[in-house]
C-alpha positions in Angstrom: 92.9 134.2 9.5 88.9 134.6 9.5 87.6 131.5 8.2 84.3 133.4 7.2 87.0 135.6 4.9 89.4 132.4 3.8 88.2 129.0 3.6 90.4 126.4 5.5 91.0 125.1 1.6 92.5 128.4 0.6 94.2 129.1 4.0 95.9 125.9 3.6 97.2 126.4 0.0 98.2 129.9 0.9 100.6 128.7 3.4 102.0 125.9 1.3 102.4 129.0 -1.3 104.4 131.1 1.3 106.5 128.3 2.7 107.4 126.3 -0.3 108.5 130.0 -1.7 110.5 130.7 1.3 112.8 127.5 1.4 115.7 129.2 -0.2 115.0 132.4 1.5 116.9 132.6 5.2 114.7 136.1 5.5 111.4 136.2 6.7 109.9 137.8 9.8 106.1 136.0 11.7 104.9 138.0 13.3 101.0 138.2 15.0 100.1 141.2 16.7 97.6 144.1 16.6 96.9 142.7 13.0 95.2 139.4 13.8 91.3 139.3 14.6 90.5 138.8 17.8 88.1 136.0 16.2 90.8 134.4 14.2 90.8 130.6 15.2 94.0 129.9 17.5 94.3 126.6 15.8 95.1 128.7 12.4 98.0 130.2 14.4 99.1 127.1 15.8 99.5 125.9 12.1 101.5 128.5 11.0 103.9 128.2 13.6 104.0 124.3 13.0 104.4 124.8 9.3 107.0 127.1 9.7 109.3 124.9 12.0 108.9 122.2 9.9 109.6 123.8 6.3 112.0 126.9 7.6 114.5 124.3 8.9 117.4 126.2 8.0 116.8 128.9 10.5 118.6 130.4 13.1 115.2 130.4 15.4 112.2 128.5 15.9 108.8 129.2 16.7 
């Protein structure tokens, strides 16, 4: 979530990894809590939660 620790390059393509792994996959928990840095970008965990409405269509849920 740091980009000091991951580049917005290798953020991105980790992402891209997780969802395009996940389309046939109706399980899968976000979450954010105690485990994300206080000086993680917010606009890193706006894009997961776009990301994730866009590619998990099939869900029951949205973000």
């Amino acid at each position: 979530m740091v980009p000091a620790v991951l580049s917005d390059y290798e953020f991105d393509k980790y992402l891209n990894t997780l969802f395009e792994e996940q389309q046939d996959n109706t399980k899968l928990i976000l979450h954010i809590a105690d485990a994300c840095p206080p000086i993680a970008p917010f606009e890193r965990i706006e894009k997961i939660a776009k990301l994730a409405n866009q590619t998990l269509v099939n869900t029951a849920y949205k973000i």
